[in-house]
N, C-alpha and C positions, 0 to 999 in steps of 0.2 A: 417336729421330731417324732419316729416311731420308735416307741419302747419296744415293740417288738424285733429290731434289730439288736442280735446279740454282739456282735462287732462293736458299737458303740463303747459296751463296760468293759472292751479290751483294754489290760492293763490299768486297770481301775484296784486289784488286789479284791475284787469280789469274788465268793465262791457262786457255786452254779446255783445254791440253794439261794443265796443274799439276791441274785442276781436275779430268779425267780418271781421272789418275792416283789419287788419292784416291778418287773413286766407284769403281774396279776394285780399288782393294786388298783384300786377302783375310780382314785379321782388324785387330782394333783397333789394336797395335800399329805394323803398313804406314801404317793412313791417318795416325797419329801423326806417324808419320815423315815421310811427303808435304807434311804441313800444316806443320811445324816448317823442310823444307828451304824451302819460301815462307817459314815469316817470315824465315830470314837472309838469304835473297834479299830481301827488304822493310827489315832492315834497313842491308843492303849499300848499298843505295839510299837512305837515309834519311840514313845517312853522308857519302854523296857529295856530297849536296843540302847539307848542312850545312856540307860543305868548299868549296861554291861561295862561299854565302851569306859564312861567315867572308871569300874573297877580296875579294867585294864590299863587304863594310864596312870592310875593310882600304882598299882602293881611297876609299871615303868620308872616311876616316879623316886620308887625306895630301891629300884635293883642299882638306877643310874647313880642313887648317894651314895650306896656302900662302894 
């Protein structure tokens, strides 16, 4: 696998910098680590979206009783 192919992190939700980072790293372990602080970053975000969503069905929820 070349890290150096940016095509790769296509649709990965990396930014150019996240994405950087990991092509510069120095040995397998660094990019491990690059790529794993994205996913909690991804699912930090995945969480949020899901606490929206619950408010909104919540919100659904009392319009459909009255």
């Amino acid at each position: 696998m070349n890290y150096k192919d940016e095509y790769l992190f296509a649709g990965t939700g990396m930014s150019s910098e996240e994405i950087e980072k990991v092509m510069s790293a120095h040995d397998k372990e660094s990019r491990v680590r690059e790529l794993r602080t994205c996913r909690l970053r991804l699912i930090g975000e995945v969480h949020e979206k899901q606490q929206e969503l619950d408010k909104l069905d919540y919100l659904i929820r009392i319009i459909l009783q009255q």
